[in-house]
Backbone as JSON Lines, residues from 0, in Angstrom:
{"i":0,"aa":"X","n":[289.65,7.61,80.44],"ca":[288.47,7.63,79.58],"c":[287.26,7.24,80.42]}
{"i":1,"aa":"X","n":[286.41,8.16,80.54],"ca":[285.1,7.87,81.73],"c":[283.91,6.91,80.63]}
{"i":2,"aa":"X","n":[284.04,6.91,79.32],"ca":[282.98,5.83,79.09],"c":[282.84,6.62,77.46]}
{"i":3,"aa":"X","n":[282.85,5.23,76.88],"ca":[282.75,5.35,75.09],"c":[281.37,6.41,74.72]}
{"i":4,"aa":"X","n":[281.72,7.58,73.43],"ca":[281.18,8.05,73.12],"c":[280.58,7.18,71.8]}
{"i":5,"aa":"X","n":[280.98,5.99,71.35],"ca":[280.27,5.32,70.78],"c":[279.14,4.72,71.42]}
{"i":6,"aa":"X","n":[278.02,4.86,70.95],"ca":[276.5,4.58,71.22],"c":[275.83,3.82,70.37]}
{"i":7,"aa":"X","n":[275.2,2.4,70.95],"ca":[274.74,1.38,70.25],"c":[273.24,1.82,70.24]}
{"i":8,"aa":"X","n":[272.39,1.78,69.23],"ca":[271.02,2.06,69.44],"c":[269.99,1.26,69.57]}
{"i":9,"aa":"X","n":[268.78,0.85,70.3],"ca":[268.11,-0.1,70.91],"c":[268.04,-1.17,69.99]}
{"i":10,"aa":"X","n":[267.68,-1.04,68.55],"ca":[268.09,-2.41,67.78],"c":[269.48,-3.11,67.77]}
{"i":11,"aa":"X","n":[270.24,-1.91,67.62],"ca":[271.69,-2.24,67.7],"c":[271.91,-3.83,69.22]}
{"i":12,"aa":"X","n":[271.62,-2.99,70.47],"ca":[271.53,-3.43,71.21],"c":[270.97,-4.69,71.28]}
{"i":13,"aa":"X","n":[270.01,-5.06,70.84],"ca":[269.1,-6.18,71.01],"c":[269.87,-7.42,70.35]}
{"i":14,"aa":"X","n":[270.47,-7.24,69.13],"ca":[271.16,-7.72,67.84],"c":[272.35,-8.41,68.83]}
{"i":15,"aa":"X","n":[273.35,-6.98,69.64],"ca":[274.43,-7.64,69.98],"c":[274.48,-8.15,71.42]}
{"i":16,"aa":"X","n":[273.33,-8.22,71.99],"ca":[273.34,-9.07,73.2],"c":[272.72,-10.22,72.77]}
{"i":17,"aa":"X","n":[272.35,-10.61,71.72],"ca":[271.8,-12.45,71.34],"c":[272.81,-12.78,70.39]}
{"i":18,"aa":"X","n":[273.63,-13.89,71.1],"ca":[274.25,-14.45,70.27],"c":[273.71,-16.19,69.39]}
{"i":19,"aa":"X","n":[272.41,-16.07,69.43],"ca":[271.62,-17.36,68.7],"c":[271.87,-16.49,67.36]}
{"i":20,"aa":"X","n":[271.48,-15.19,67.29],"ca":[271.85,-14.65,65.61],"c":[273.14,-15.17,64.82]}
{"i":21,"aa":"X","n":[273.96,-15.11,65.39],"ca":[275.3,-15.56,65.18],"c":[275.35,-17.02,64.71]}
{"i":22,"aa":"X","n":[274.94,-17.88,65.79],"ca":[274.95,-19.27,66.0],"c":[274.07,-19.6,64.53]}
{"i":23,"aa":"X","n":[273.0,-18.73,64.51],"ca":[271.87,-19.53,63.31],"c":[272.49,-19.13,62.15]}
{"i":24,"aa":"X","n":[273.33,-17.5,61.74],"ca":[274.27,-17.37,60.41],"c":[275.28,-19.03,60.05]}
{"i":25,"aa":"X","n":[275.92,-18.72,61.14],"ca":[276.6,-20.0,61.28],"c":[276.25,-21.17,60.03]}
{"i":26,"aa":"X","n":[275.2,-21.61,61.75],"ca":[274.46,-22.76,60.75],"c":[273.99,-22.56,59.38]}
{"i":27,"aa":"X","n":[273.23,-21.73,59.02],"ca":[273.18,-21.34,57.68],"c":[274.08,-21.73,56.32]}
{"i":28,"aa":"X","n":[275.16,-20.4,57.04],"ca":[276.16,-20.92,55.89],"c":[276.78,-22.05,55.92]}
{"i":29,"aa":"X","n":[277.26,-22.78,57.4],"ca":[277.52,-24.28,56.86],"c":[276.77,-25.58,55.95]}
{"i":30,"aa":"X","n":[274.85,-25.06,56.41],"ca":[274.54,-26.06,55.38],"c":[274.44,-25.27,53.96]}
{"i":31,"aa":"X","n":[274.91,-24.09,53.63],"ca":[274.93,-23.84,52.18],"c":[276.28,-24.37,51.55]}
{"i":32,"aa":"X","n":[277.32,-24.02,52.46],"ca":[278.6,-25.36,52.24],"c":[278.18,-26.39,51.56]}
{"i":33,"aa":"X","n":[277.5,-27.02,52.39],"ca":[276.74,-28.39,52.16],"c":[276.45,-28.52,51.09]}
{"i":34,"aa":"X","n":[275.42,-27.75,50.66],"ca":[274.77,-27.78,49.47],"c":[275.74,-27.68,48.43]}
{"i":35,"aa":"X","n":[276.16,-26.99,48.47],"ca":[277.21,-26.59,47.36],"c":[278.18,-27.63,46.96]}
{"i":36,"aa":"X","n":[278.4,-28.12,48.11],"ca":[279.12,-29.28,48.49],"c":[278.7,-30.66,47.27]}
{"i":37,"aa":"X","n":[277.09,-30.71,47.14],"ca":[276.51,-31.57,46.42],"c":[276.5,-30.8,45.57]}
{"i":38,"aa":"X","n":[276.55,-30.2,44.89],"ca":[275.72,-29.79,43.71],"c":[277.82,-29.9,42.97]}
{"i":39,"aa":"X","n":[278.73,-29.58,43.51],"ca":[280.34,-29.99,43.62],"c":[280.18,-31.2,42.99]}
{"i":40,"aa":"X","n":[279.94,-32.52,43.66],"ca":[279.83,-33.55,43.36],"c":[279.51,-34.05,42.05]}
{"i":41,"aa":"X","n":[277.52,-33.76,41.75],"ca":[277.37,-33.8,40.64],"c":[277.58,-33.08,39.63]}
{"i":42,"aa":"X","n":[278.49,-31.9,39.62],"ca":[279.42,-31.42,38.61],"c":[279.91,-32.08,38.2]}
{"i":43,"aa":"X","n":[281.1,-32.54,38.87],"ca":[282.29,-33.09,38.72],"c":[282.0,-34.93,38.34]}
{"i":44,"aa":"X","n":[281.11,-35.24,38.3],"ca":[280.4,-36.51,38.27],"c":[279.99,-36.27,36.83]}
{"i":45,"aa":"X","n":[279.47,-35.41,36.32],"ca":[278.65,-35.05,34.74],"c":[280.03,-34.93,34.12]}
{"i":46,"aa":"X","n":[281.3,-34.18,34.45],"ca":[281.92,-33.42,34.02],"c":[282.71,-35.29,33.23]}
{"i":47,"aa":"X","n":[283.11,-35.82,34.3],"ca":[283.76,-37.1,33.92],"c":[283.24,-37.97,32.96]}
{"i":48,"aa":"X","n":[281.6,-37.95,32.93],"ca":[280.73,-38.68,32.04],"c":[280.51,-38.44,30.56]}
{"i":49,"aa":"X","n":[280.55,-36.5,30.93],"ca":[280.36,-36.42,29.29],"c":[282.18,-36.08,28.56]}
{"i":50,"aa":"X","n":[283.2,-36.57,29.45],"ca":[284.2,-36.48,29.03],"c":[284.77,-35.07,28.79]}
{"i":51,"aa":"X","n":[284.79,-34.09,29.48],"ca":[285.0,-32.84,29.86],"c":[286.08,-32.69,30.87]}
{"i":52,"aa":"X","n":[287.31,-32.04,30.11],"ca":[288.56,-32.35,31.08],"c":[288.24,-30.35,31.53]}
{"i":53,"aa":"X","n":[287.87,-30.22,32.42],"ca":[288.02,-28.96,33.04],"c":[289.23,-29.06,34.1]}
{"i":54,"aa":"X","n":[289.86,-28.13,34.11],"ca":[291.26,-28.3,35.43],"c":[291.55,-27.0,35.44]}
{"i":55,"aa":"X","n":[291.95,-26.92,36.97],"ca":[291.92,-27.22,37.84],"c":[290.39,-28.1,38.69]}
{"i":56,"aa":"X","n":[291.08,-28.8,39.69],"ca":[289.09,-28.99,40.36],"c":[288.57,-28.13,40.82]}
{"i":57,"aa":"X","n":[287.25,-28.09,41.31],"ca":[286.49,-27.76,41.85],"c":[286.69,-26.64,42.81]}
{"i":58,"aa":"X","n":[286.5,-25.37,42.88],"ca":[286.73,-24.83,44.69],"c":[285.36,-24.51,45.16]}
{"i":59,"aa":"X","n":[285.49,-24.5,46.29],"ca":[284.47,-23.55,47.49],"c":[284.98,-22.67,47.84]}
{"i":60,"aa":"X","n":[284.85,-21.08,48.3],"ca":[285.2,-20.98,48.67],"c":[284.16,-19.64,49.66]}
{"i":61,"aa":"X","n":[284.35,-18.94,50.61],"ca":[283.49,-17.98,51.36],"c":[284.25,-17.13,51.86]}
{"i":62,"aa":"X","n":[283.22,-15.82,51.98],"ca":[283.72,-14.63,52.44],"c":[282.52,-13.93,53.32]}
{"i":63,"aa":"X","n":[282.83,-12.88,53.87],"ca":[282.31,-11.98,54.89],"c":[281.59,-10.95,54.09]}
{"i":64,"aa":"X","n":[282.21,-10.54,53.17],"ca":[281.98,-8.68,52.79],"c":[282.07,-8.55,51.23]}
{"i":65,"aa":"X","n":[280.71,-9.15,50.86],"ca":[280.98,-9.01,49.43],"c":[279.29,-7.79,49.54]}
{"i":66,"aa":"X","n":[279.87,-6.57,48.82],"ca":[279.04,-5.61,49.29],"c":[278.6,-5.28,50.52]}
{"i":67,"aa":"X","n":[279.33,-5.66,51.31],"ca":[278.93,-6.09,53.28],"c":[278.32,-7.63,53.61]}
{"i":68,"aa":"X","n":[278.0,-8.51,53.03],"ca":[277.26,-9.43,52.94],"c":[278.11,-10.37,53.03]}
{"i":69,"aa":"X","n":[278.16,-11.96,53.8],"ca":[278.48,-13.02,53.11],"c":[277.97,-13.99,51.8]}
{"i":70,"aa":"X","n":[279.1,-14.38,51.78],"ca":[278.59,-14.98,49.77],"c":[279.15,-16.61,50.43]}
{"i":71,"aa":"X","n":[278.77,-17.08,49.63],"ca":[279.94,-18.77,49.28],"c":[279.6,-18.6,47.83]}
{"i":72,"aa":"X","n":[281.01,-19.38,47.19],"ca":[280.92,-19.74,45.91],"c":[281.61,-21.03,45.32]}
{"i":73,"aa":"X","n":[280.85,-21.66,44.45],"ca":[281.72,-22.65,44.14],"c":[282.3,-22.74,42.52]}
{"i":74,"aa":"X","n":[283.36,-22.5,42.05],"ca":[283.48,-22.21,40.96],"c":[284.27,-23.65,40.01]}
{"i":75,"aa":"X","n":[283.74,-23.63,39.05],"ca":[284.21,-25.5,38.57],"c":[283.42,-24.92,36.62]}
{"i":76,"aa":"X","n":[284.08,-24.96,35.9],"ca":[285.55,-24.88,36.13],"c":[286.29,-23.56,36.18]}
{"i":77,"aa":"X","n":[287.32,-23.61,36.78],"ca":[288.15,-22.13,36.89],"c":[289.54,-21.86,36.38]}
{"i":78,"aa":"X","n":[289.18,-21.32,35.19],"ca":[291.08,-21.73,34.6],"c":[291.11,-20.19,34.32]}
{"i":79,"aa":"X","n":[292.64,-19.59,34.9],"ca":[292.64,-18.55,35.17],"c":[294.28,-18.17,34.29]}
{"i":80,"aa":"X","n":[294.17,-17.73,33.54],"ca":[296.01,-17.88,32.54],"c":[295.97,-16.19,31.91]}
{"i":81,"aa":"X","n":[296.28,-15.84,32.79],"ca":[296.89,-13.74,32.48],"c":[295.42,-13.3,31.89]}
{"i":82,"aa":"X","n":[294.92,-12.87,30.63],"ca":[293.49,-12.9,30.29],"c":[292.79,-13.7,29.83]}
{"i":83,"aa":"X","n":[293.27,-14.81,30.09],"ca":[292.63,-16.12,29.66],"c":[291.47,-16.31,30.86]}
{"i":84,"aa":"X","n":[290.7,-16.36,30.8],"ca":[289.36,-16.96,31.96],"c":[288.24,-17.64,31.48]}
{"i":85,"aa":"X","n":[287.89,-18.59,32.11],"ca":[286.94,-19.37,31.97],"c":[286.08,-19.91,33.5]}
{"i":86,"aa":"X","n":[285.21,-19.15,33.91],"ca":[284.9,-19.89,35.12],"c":[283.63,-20.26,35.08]}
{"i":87,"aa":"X","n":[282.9,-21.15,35.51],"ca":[281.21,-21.33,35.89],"c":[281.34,-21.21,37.41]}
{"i":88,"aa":"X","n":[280.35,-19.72,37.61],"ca":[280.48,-19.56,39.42],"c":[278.91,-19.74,39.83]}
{"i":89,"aa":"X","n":[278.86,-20.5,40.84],"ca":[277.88,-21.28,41.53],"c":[278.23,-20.07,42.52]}
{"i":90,"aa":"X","n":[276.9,-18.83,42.91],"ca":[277.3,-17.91,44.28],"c":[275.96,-18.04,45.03]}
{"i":91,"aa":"X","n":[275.85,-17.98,46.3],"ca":[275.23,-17.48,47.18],"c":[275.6,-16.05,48.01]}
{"i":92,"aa":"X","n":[274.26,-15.46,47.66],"ca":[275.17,-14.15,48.76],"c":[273.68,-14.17,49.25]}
{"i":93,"aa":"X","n":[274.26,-13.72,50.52],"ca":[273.7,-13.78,51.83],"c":[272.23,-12.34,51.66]}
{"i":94,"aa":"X","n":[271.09,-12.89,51.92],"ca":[270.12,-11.62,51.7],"c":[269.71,-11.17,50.1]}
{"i":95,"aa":"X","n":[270.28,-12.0,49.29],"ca":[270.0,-12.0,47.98],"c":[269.54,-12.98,46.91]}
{"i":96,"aa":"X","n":[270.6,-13.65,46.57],"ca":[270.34,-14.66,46.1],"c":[271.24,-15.78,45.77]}
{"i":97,"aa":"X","n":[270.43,-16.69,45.3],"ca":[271.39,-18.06,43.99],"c":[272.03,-17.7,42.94]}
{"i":98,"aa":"X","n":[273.01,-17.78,42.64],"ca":[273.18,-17.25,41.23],"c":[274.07,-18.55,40.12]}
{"i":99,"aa":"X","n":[274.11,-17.99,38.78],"ca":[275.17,-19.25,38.45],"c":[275.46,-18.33,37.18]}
{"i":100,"aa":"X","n":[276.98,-18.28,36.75],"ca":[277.63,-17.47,35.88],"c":[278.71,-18.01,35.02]}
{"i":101,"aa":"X","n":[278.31,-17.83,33.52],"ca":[279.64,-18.26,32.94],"c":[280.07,-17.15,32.53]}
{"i":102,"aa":"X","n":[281.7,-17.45,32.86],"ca":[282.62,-15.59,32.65],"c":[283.19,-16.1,31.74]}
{"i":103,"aa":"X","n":[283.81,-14.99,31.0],"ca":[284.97,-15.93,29.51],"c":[285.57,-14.71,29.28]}
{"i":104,"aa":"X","n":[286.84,-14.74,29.34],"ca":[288.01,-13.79,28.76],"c":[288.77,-14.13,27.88]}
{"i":105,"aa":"X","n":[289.95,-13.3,27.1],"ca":[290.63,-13.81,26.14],"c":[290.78,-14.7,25.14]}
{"i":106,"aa":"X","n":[291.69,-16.18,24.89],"ca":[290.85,-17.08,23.87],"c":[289.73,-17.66,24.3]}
{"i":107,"aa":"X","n":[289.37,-17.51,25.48],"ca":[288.1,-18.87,25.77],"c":[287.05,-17.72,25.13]}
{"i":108,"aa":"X","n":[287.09,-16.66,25.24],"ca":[286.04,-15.47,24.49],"c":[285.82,-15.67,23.22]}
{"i":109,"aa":"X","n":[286.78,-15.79,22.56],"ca":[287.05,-15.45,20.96],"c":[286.99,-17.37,20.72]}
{"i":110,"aa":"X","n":[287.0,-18.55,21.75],"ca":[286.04,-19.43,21.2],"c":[284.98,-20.3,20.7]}
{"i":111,"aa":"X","n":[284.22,-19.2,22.51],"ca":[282.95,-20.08,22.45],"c":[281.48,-18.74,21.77]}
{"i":112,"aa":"X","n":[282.42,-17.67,21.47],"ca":[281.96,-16.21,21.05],"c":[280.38,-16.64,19.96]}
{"i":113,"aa":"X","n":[280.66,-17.65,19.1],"ca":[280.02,-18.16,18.56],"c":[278.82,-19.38,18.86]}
{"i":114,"aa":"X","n":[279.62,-19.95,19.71],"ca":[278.53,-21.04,20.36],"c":[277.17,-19.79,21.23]}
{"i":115,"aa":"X","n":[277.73,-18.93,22.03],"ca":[277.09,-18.35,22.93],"c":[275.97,-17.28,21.97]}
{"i":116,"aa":"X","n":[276.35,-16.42,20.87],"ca":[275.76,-15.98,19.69],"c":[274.61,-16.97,19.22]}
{"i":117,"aa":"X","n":[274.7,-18.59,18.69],"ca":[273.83,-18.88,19.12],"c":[272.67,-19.54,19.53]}
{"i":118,"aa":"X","n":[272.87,-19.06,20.66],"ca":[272.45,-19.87,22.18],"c":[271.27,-18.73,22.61]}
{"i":119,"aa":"X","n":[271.59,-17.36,21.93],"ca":[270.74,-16.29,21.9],"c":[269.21,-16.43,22.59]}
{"i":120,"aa":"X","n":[268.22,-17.61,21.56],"ca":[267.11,-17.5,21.66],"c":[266.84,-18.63,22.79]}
{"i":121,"aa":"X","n":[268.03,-19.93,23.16],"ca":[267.19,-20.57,24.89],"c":[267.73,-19.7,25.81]}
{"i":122,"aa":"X","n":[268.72,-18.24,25.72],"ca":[269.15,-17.77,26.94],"c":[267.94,-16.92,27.13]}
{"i":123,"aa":"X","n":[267.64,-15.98,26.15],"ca":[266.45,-15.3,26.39],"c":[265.06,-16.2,26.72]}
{"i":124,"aa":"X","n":[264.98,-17.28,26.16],"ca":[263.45,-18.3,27.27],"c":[263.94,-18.32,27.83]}
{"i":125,"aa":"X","n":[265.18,-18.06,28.79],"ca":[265.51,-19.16,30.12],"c":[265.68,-18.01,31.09]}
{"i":126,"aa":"X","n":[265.47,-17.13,31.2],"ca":[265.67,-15.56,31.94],"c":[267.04,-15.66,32.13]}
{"i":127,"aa":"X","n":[267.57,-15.17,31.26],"ca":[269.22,-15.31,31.67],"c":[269.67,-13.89,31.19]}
{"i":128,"aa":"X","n":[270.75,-13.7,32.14],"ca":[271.36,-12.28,31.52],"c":[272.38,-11.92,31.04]}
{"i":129,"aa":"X","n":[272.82,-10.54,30.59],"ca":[274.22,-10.47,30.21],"c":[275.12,-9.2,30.66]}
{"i":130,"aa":"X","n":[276.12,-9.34,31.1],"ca":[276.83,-8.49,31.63],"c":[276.78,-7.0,31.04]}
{"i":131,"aa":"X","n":[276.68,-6.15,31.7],"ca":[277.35,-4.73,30.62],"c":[277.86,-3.93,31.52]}
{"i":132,"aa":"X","n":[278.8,-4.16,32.56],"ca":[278.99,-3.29,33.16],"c":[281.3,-3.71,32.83]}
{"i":133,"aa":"X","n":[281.85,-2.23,33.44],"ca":[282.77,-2.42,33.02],"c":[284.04,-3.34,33.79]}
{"i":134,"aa":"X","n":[283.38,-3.81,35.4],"ca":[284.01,-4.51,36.56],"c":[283.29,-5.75,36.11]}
{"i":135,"aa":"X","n":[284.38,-6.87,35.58],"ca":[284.29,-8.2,35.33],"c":[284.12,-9.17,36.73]}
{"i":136,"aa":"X","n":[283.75,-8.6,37.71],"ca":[284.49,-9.14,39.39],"c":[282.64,-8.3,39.97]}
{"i":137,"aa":"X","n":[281.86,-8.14,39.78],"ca":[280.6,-7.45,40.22],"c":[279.99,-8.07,39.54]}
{"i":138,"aa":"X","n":[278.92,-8.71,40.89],"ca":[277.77,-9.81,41.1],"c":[276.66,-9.85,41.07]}
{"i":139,"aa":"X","n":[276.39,-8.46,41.06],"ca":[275.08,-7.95,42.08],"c":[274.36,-8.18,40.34]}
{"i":140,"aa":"X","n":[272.84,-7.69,40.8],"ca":[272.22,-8.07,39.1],"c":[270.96,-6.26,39.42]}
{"i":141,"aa":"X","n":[271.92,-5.65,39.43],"ca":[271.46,-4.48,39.98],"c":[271.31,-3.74,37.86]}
{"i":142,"aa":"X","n":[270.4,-3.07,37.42],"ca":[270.64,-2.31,36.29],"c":[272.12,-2.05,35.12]}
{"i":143,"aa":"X","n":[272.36,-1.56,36.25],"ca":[273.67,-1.22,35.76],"c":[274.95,-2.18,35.92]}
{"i":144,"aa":"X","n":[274.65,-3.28,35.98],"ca":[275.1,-4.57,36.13],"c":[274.97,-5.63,34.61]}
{"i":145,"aa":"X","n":[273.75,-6.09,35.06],"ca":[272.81,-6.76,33.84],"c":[272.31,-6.5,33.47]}
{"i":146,"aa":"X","n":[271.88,-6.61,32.13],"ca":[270.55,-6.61,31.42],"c":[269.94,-8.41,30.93]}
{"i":147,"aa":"X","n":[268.93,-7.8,31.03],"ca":[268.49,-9.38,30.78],"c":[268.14,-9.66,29.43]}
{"i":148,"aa":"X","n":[268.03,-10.63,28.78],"ca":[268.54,-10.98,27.86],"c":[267.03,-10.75,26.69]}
{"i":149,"aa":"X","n":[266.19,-11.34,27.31],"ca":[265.16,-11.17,26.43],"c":[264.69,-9.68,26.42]}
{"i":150,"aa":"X","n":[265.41,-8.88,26.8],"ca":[264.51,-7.55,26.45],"c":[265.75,-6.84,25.49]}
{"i":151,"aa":"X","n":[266.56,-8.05,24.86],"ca":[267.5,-7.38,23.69],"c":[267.4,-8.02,22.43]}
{"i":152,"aa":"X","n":[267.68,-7.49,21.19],"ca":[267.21,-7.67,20.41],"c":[268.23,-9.14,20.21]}
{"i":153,"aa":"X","n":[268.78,-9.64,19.05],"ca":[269.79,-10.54,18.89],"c":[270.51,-9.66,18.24]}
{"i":154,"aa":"X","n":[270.49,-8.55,17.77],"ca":[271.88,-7.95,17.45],"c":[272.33,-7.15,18.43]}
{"i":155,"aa":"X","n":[271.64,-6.49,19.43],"ca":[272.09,-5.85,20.9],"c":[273.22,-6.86,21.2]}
{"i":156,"aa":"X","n":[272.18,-8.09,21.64],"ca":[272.84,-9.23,22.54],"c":[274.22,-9.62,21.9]}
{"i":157,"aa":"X","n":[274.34,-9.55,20.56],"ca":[275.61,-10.03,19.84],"c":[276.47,-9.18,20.06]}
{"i":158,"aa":"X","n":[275.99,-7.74,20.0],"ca":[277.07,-6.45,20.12],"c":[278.12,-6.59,21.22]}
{"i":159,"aa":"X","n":[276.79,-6.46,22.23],"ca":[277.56,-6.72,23.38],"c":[278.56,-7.74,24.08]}
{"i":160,"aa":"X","n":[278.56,-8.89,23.61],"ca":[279.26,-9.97,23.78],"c":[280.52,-9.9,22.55]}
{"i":161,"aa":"X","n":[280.27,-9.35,21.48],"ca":[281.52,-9.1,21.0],"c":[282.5,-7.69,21.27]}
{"i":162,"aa":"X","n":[281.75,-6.69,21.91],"ca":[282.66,-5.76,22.03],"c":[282.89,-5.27,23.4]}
{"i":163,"aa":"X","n":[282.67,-6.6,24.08],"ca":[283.5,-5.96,25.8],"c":[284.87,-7.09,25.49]}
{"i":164,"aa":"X","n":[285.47,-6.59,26.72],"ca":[286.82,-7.71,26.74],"c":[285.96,-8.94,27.56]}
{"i":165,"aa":"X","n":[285.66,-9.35,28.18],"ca":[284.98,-10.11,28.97],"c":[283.21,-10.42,28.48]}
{"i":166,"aa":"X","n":[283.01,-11.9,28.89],"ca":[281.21,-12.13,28.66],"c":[281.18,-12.74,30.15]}
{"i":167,"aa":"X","n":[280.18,-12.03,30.56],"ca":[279.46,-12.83,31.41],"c":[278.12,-12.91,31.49]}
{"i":168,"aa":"X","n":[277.33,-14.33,31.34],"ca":[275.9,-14.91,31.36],"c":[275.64,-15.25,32.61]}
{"i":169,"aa":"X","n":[274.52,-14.62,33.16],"ca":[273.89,-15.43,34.21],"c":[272.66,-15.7,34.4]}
{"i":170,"aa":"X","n":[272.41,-16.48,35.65],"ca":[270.85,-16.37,36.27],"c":[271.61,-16.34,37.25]}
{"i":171,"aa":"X","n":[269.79,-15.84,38.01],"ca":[269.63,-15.9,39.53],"c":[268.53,-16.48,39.87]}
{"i":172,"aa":"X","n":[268.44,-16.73,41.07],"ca":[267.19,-17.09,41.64],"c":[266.6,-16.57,43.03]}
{"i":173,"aa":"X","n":[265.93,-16.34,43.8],"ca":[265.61,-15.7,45.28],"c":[266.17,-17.17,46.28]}
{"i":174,"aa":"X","n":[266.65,-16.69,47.7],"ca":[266.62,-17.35,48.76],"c":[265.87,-18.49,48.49]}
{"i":175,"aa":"X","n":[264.26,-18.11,48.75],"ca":[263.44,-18.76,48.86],"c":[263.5,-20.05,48.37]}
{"i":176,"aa":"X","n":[263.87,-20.44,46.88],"ca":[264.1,-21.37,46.51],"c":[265.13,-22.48,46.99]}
{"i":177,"aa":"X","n":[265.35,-22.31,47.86],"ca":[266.44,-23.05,48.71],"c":[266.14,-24.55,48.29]}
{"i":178,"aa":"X","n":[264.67,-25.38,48.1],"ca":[264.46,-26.31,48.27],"c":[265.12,-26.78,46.44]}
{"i":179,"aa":"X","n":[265.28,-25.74,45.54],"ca":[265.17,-26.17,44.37],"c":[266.85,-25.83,43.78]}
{"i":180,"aa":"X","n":[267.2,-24.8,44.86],"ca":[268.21,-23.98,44.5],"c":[269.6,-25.43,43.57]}
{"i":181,"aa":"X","n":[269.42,-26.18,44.06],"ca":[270.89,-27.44,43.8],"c":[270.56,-27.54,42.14]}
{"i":182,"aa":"X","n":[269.2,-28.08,42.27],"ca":[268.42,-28.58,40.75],"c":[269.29,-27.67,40.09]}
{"i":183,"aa":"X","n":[268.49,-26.17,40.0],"ca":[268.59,-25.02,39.12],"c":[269.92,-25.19,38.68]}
{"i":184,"aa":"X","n":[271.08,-24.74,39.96],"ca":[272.3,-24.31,39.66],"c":[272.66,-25.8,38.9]}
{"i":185,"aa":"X","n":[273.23,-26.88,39.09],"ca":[273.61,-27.77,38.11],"c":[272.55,-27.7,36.7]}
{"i":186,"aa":"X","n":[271.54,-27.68,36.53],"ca":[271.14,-26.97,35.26],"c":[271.32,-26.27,34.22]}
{"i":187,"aa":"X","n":[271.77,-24.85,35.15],"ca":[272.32,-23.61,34.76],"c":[274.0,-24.22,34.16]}
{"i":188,"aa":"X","n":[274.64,-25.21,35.28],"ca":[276.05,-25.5,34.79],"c":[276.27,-26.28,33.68]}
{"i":189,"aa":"X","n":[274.9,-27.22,33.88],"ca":[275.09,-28.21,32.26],"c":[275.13,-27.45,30.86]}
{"i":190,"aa":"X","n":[274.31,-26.19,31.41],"ca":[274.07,-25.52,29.94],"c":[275.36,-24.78,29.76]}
{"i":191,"aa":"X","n":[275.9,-24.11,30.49],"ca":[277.14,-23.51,30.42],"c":[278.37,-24.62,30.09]}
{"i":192,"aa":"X","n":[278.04,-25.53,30.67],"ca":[279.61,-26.87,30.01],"c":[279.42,-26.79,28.75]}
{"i":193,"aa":"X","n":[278.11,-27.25,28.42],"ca":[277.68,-27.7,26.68],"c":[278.32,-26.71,26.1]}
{"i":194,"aa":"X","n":[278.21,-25.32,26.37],"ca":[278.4,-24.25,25.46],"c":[279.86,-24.2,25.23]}
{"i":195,"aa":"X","n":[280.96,-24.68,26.51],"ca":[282.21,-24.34,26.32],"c":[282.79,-25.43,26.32]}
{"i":196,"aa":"X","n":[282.24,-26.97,26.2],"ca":[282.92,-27.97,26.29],"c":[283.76,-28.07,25.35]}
């Protein structure tokens, strides 16, 4: 073989001869660990106070390739029983955003179906959204993903939460907010415990 017909192109190039890019992802995602790490803590700190037995604990956990991207997530609580689901997911994905999500399948659906009904009018002040797509496991807050909540009526919003198999509520927030990002997400989680405590 006289020499690869694969061809790197001058950005390409630039990218993979500095390895500080690497080094600074790195760092990155370890202090979003971090963070997450705290915001873990005072979960699980609220969770004991207001007497909220969620179980299993707490995870972290990270990946490479969620849409090509790295994510971390910390999910608390996560009870996972054939279609039974209940999780609050704390995500970062890499180039996007903060996010924080309560998912609910099977009975945890058909119990908090009502609390979340309504909760209608602070989800819509609070820019929060609601799932409508048919992959319970897709993050992204792309159209055809979410809709957001205040641009549905309260009988849309009810429809929809009673006639998928799955609910999922979220927010997001941009990068940028990094300095606020901990606040928000335990925020976002208190309101989601209340609803399914």
């Amino acid at each position: 073989m006289q020499g690869s017909k694969i061809r790197l192109s001058d950005a390409e190039m630039s990218l993979f001869s500095n390895a500080e890019i690497i080094l600074t992802k790195n760092s990155i995602l370890q202090k979003t660990v971090s963070l997450l790490s705290q915001v873990q803590e005072v979960l699980v700190n609220e969770s004991e106070t207001k007497g909220y037995h969620f179980f299993p604990s707490p995870k972290i956990s990270k990946g490479e390739n969620y849409l090509g991207l790295p994510y971390i997530i910390l999910d608390y609580p996560r009870i996972s029983a054939g279609h039974d689901l209940l999780f609050v997911r704390s995500m970062f994905w890499w180039g996007n955003f903060f996010s924080s999500t309560l998912q609910l399948s099977g009975k945890y659906k058909e119990k908090y179906l009502s609390r979340l009904n309504a909760a209608y009018k602070h989800l819509s002040e609070n820019d929060y959204f609601i799932c409508i797509n048919d992959d319970p496991w897709a993050h992204h807050f792309r159209e055809d993903n979410y809709r957001t909540i205040s641009d549905l009526s309260k009988e849309a919003f009810s429809m929809i939460l009673e006639e998928g198999p799955y609910i999922k509520i979220a927010a997001c927030w941009p990068l940028r907010d990094w300095d606020s990002a901990a606040t928000k997400l335990i925020d976002s989680w208190k309101l989601f415990a209340g609803l399914t405590a």
